[in-house]
N, C-alpha and C positions, 0 to 999 in steps of 0.2 A: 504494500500500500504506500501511498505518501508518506514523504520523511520530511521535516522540514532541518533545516541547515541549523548546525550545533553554534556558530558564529554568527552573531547577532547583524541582524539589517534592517534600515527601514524598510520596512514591509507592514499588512495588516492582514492576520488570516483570521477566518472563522474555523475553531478545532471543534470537530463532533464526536462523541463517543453515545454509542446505543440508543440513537436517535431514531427508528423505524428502521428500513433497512442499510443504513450508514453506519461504520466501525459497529457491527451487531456482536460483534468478540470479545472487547474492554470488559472486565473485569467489572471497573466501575472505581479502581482505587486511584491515588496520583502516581502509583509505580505505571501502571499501565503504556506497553510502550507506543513510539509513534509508529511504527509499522502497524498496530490494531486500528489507527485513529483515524480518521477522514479530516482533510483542510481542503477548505477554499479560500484562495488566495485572494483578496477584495482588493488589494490597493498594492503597488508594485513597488512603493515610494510614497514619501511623507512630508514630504516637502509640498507646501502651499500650490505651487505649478504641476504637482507632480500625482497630488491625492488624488483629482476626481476623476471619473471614467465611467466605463461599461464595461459592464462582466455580463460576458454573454453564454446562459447555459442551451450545451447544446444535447442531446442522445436521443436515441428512438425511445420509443413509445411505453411506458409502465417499467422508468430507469429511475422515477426519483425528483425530474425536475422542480416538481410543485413538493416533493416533499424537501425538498433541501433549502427552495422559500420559505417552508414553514421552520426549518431551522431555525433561521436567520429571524423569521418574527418571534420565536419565543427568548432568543437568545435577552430581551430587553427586558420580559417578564417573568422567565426562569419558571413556569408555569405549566407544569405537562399535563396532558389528558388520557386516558385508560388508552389511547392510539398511538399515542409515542412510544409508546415502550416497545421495543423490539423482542421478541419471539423469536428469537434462532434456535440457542442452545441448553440456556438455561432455567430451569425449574424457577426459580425463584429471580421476579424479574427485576429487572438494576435499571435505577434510577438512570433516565439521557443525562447528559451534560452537554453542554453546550457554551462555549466559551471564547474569548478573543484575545488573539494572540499580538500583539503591539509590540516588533520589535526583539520579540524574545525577550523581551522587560526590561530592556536597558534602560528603558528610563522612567521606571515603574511602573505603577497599577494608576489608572486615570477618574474615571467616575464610575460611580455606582449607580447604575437604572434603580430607579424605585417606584414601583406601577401605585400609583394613587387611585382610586373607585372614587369616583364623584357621583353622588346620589341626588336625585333632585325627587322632592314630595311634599306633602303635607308633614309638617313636624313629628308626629306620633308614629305614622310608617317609615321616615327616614331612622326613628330610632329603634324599630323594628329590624329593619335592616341591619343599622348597627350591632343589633344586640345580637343579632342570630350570625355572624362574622364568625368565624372558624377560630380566632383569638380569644373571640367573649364566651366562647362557651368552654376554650382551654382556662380562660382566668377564671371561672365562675368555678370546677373542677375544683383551682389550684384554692382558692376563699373558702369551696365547702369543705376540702377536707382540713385546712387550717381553722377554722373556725367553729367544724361542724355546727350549722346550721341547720344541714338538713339529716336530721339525724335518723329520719323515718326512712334515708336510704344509701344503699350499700354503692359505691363511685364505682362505675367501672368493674365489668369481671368476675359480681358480685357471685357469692355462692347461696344466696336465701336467703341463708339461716338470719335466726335474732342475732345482735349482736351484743354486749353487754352494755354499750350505753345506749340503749333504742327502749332502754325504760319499759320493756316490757311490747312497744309496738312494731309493728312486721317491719321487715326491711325486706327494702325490692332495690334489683338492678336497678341503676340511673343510666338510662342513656340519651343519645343524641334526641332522641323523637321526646324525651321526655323534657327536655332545656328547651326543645323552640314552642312546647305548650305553654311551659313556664313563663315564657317572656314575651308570650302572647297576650297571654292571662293577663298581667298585670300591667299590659299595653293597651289590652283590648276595650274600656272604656272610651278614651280620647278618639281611638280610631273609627269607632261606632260611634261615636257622639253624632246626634242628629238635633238641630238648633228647635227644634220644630214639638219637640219632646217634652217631657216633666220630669227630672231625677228627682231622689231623693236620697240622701245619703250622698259619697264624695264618686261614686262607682266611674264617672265619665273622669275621675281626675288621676294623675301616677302617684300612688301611693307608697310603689318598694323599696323600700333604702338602696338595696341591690342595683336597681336602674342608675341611682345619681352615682353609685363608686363604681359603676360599669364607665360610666360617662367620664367623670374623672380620670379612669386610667386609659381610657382609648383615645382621649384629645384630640375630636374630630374638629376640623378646620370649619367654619360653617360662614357663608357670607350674609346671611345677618347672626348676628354672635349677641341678641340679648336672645330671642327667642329661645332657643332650647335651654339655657341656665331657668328661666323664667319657666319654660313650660312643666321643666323639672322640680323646681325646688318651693314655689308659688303655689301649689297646687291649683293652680286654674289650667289646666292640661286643655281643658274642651274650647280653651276660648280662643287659644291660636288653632281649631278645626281646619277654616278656611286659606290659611296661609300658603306661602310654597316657601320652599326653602332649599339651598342647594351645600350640600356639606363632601368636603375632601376628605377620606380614610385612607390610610395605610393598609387597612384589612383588609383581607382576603375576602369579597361576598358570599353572601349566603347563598348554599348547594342546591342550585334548582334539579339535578339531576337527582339528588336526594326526595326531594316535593314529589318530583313523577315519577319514583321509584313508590312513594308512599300512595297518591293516588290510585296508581293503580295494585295496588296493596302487595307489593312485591318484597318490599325492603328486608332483609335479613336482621333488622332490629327488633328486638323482644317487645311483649307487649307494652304498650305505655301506661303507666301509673294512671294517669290522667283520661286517656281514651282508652274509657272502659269497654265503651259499645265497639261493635266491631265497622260503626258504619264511619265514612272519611269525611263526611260533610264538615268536619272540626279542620281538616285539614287542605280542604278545600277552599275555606274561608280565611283561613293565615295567606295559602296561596294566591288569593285574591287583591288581598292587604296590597304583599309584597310587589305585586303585579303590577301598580300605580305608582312603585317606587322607578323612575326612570336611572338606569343605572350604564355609567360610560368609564372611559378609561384618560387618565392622562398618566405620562412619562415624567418623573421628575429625577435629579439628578446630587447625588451628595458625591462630593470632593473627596478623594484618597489623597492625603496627604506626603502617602510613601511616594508618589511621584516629587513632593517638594521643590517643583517647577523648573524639573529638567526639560522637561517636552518643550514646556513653553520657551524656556532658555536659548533652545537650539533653532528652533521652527518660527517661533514666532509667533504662535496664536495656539490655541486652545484647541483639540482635538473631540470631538465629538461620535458618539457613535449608535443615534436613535435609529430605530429599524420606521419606517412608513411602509406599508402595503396598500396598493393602488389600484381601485376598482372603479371602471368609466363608468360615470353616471352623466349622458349624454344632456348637454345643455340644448333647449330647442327654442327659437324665432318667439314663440309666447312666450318663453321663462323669462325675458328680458324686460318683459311689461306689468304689471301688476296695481292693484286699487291700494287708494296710502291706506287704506284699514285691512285690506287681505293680503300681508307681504306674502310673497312667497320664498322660499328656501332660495334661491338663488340670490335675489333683492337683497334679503337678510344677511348672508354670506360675503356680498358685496360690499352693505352697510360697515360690516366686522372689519373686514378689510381697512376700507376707509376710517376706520375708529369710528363710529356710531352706534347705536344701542337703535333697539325698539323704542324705546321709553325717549330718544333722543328726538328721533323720527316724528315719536305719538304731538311734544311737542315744540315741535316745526309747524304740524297743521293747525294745533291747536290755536298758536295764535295770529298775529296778523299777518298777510301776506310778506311784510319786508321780512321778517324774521324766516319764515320758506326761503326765500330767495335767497337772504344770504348764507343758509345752510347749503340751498345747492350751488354756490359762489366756489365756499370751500369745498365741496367736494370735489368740481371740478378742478380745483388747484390739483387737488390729491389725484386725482386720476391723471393728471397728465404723467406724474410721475409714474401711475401705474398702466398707463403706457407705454413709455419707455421700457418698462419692465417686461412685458408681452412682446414687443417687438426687438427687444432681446432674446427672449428663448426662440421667437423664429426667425431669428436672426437675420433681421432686415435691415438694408443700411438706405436704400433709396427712398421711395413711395412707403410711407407706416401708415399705421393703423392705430387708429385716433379710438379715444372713448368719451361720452358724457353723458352727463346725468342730467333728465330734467325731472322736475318737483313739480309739475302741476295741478292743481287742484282736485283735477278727477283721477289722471292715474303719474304715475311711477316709471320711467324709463328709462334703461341704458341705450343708446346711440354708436353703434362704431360706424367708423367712417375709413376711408383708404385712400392713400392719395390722397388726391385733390376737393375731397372732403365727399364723396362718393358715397351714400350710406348704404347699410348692404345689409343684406337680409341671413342670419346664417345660417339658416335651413338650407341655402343655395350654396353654399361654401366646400370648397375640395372638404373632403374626407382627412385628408392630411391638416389643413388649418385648424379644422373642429375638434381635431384628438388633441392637438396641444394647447386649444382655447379651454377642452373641458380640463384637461390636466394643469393647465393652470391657474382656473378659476375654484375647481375642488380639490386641490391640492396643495399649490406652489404658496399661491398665496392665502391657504385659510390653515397653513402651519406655516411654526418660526425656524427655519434651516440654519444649519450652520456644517461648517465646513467639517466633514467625516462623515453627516448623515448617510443612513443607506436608503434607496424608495425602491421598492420591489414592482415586478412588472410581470405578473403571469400572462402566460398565453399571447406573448407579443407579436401584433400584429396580425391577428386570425383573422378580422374582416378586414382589411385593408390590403388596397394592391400593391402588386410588388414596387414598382413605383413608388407611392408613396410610403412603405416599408424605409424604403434606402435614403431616400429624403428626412423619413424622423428620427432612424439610429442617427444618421450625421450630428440633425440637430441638435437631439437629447446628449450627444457624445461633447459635443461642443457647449452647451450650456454645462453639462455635469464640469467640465475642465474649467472654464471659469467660475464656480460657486463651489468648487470641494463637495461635489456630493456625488454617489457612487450609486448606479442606476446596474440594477441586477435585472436582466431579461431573460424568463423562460421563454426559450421560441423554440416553431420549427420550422417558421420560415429562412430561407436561405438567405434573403436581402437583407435581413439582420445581420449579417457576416458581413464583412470588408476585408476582402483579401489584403489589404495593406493593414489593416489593424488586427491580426489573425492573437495577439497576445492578449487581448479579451475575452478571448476563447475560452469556455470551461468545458472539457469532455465528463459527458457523467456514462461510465463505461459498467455493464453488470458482470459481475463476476461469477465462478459454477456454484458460488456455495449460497447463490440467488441475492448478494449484495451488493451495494455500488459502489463505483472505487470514482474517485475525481484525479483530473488528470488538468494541471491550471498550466504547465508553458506546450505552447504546441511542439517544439523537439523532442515531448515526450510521449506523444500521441499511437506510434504506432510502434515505438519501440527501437531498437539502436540499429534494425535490421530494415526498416522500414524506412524509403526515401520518397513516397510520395505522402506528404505531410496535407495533403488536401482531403487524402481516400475518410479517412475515420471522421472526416467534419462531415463528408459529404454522405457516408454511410449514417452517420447520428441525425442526420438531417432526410434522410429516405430521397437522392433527388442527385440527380447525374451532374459531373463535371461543365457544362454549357449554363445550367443554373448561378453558377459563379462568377461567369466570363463577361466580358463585353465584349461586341463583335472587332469594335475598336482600336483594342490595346493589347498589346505582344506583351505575353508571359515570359520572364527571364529566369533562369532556374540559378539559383546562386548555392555557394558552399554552405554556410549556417546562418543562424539567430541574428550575429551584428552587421553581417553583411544586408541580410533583407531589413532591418531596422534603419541603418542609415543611409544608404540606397531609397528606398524608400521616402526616409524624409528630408533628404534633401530632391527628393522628385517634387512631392509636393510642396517643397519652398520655391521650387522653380515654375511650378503650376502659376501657384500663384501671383508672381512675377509677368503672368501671361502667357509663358514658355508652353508651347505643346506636349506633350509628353508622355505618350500614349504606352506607358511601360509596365505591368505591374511584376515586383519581383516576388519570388516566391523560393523558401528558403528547400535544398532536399537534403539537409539533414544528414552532410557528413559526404563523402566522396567514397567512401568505402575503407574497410579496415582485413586484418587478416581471415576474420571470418566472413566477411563481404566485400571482394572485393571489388575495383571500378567498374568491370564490365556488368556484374549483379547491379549495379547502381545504373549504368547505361543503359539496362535493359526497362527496366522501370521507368527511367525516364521518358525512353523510345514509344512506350506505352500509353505516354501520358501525350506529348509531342513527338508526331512523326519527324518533323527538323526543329529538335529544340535550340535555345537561345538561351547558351550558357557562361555563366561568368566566376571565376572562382579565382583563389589566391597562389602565389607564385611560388607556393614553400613548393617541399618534395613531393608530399601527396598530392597537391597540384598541378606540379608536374609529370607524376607518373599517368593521373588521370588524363591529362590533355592526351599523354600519347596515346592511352588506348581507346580515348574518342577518337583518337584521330585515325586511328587503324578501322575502325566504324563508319567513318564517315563522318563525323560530326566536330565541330571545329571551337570548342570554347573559346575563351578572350581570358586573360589573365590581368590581376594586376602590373604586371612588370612590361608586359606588351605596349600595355596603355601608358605608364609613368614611369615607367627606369625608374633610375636613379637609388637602386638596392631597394625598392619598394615592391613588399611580396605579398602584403595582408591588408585590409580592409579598413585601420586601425593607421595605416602607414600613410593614409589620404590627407588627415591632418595635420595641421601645422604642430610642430610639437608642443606652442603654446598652446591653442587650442585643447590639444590633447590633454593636456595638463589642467587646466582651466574645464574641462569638461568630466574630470573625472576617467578620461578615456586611459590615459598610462597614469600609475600611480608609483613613485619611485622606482620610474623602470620599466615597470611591468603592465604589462597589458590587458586591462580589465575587461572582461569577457561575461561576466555576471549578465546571464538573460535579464533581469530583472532593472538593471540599470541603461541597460541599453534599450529596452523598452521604454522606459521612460525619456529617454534622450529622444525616441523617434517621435515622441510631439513636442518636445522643447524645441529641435533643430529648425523647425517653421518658420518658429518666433522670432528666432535669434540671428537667423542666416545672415542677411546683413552685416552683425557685430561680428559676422566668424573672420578670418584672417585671408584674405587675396588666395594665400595662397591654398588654404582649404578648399576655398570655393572653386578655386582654378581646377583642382585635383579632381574636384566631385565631379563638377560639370564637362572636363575632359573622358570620364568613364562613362557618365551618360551617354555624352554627343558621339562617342565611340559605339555604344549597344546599340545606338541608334538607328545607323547607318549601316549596321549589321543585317 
């Protein structure tokens, strides 16, 4: 399986051990070795320029893709479900783990996800919720038996019998079914409270000492902060009935799989104390309560100090690592319009955006018109800025795409316009505009990124053509590299691939013992014996070698990894430039060794291209190889043909400052790490310009040579 390197680097991986069917072997202890363990490699480099990207998973069909997403989401809430657990070997089943590897720790442990439940309800069922928290009914456990309180029963495990301080009264198992009665029971006034009624006695109000030191030790966050003190300790519980109220926990929610385990009277828990009868309507009626408790998730994050702000020291910025999972929820031509008393979810969405509330909006109408207007004054300030911000992610430099807001009396509308202030209807709009209008209307902007974010993308590109496929990896590839954020794509489409960015690539390959093995640089794809390094993308993908091509551009078969990496990106700096350049290179993994040797390599090649277009380096193996192409028929270029001047390797193109300055030689020696030279093949775009005459001379000499080839 994967090994990761015992010599620390920037890098950022995801380690899985007994995640469904990923490392199903681990043990489950920290001896467990990396050969048992499954990495996916997210980020190649850690440097600001060098974090974000795309990781693109690719494999046939029931290999894992969607499950190694769902790695990746729980990695943030540590959080399994009876489906994660893997099944291979052993009897008793071992917790997944799931974890991230930064560096191999060189510069410590960074933040701590800590998943928050935000409950929104009427005061009496948000503390329902509360109470029934997988914590409160450990601390209520850890209070009975310090306190015995409940002396009429036996905690946990119970064996029947009396016990000697039960005073003479039975003693019954306590269990779970038995704690969410209890804290029903003495919730259940306020909840039922109906204004409309006659009590007598205190029954609509919280009576149990138990509720306010539950309360105390669980230190819910709540945004109005007098209510629940007050509905607790005041005993007028019934009179906040009507209220809403929204409160942050730490805890873990209460077990709905538990509730319809009960309904439907399955549960393996002993009878309850309390539900004598055997009928569920008692339980039917808590699940009722809770049901009105609107219950969501937020991410929050506490500081590891053992980092002591190396990372920051070196990098510069603060490294982040929330997982988002991203489901289109298609924006349509009516979402854009709306009555100022019926917003709809998108309007609202917008408002958040822009900083507005409901309640800001309610009054805007309420009072006189100049006050409207200069609310919609300001917002369109703010949208122009959020403008900018859309026609960045589709990265427009000429004709943009304009937005605003008008406030009218009768309705609500957003406005885009194009160009020359052209407005436009987006129900009419490419397919390609609308996926990244809804991706960053439900997404981009209704969370707060920061640079290491990950956003997941199941199923990329299923209704979209391949055309626009190839158009949104660009884009997406190109916004994640300017915001640090790291865009993971399950696909099987083929235009997700970019034969120039092929180190995106994730192979999720099954192995006999029915597990999956990930394979994150492409020279490791088919193995040391294997020189066409397209075959296994194109087999993961179900879909022939022409799917990959243009009809355009000449395939170049080069010797390895650094050769297709900067090759490559100094093509596309010269693209850019304007230059034609219809080349794409593609690496075959070595020229052959004693147990392959060139002619095994020739023949593969010959397979792939009937007259290939080869380029390799002037050492001996390069030379040996050219002659036996050339006894073939087949006539490679070498570096030393192109540049003399004792220049034999790929690495020998740059100026030695350059070199130097780029990381490329390091005291001498010639840095070769896939991992760094990947990252250089999108820095070298950038930078082309600043590189040195005579770099560039050297590059665009070996071009302007394949060329004319």
């Amino acid at each position: 399986m994967a090994k990761e390197t015992i010599a620390p680097r920037d890098h950022r991986t995801l380690v899985i051990k007994n995640y469904r069917n990923f490392a199903p072997f681990c043990a489950g202890t920290k001896d467990d070795s990396d050969d048992l363990k499954e990495f996916l490699e997210l980020n190649r480099g850690l440097s600001e320029d060098e974090l974000g990207g795309l990781v693109v998973l690719i494999s046939a069909n029931n290999c894992g893709k969607t499950n190694l997403l769902n790695a990746l989401e729980k990695y943030n809430s540590q959080e399994f479900t009876e489906d994660d657990f893997t099944d291979f070997t052993y009897a008793k089943k071992i917790q997944p783990s799931i974890g991230m590897n930064v560096a191999n720790g060189q510069y410590g442990n960074f933040r701590k996800a800590k998943r928050i439940t935000v409950y929104k309800g009427a005061p009496a069922k948000v503390l329902l919720a509360l109470a029934l928290e997988s914590r409160s009914y450990s601390y209520f456990l850890d209070t009975t038996n310090k306190t015995k309180q409940e002396r009429n029963y036996l905690i946990e495990e119970g064996s029947g019998k009396e016990s000697p301080e039960s005073d003479g009264r039975p003693v019954y198992e306590f269990t779970k079914l038995n704690f969410i009665d209890k804290m029903y029971s003495v919730l259940q006034g306020p909840i039922t409270y109906n204004p409309n009624r006659v009590y007598h006695g205190n029954n609509q109000n919280i009576t149990d000492p138990f509720i306010l030191q539950l309360y105390d030790y669980l230190k819910p966050v709540c945004d109005r902060s007098d209510i629940l003190p007050d509905c607790l300790k005041n005993h007028n519980s019934s009179s906040f009935w009507n209220q809403q109220i929204e409160v942050k926990s730490t805890g873990k929610p209460f077990d709905e799989y538990l509730f319809k385990s009960l309904l439907a009277k399955s549960t393996p828990e002993s009878e309850s104390v309390y539900l004598r009868n055997k009928d569920n309507s008692r339980v039917q009626e808590i699940y009722n309560a809770l049901a009105e408790v609107t219950v969501s998730y937020e991410t929050e994050y506490e500081k590891d100090l053992t980092s002591n702000g190396r990372f920051l020291e070196k990098f510069g910025y603060e490294l982040n690592d929330e997982v988002h999972r991203y489901t289109r929820n298609k924006i349509r031509q009516k979402d854009l319009v709306c009555k100022p008393n019926q917003l709809n979810t998108f309007i609202l969405n917008l408002f958040t955006t822009l900083g507005y509330d409901k309640a800001a909006i309610d009054n805007a109408y309420a009072g006189a018109g100049n006050l409207r207007h200069k609310v919609e004054r300001e917002m369109n300030r703010a949208l122009e800025k959020l403008s900018d911000e859309l026609n960045d992610l589709l990265n427009i430099n000429e004709k943009k795409y304009s937005l605003q807001i008008e406030l009218e009396r009768e309705n609500i509308e957003l406005i885009i316009t194009y160009g020359d202030e052209v407005p436009l209807n987006l129900d009419r709009q490419s397919e390609g505009f609308t996926w990244l209008f809804d991706l960053f209307f439900n997404l981009i902007k209704l969370k707060k990124f920061s640079p290491g974010d990950i956003i997941l993308l199941d199923e990329f590109g299923n209704s979209l053509s391949f055309a626009t496929i190839g158009e949104l990896t660009k884009k997406l590839r190109e916004y994640a590299k300017k915001n640090g954020l790291t865009f993971v794509l399950a696909t099987q489409n083929p235009m997700a691939i970019d034969s120039i960015h092929l180190d995106e690539v994730r192979l999720l390959v099954p192995r006999d013992d029915g597990s999956t093995h990930i394979i994150n640089d492409f020279d490791q794809f088919g193995g040391e014996r294997n020189h066409d390094i397209m075959k296994p993308i194109l087999s993961g993908l179900t879909v022939s070698r022409n799917f990959m091509r243009s009809e355009n551009r000449v395939t170049v078969f080069v010797e390895g990894a650094t050769d297709y990496f900067y090759l490559n990106a100094v093509s596309e700096a010269l693209r850019a430039k304007g230059q034609k350049i219809d080349i794409d290179f593609i690496p075959i993994n070595g020229l052959g060794s004693y147990k392959d040797n060139p002619k095994e390599v020739l023949k593969q090649i010959l397979s792939i291209e009937r007259n290939p277009t080869i380029f390799t380096d002037s050492d001996k193996a390069g030379q040996e190889f050219k002659k036996r192409a050339e006894s073939m028929n087949v006539h490679p270029s070498d570096i030393a043909e192109i540049l003399g001047d004792g220049k034999k390797e790929i690495e020998d193109a740059f100026s030695q400052s350059d070199a130097e300055k780029l990381g490329i030689r390091v005291n001498g020696e010639v840095n070769k790490k896939f991992d760094h030279a990947a990252c250089l093949s999108y820095k070298i775009p950038k930078i082309y310009d600043s590189l040195d005459d005579e770099t560039q001379s050297n590059f665009e000499k070996i071009i302007d040579y394949i060329c004319s080839q």
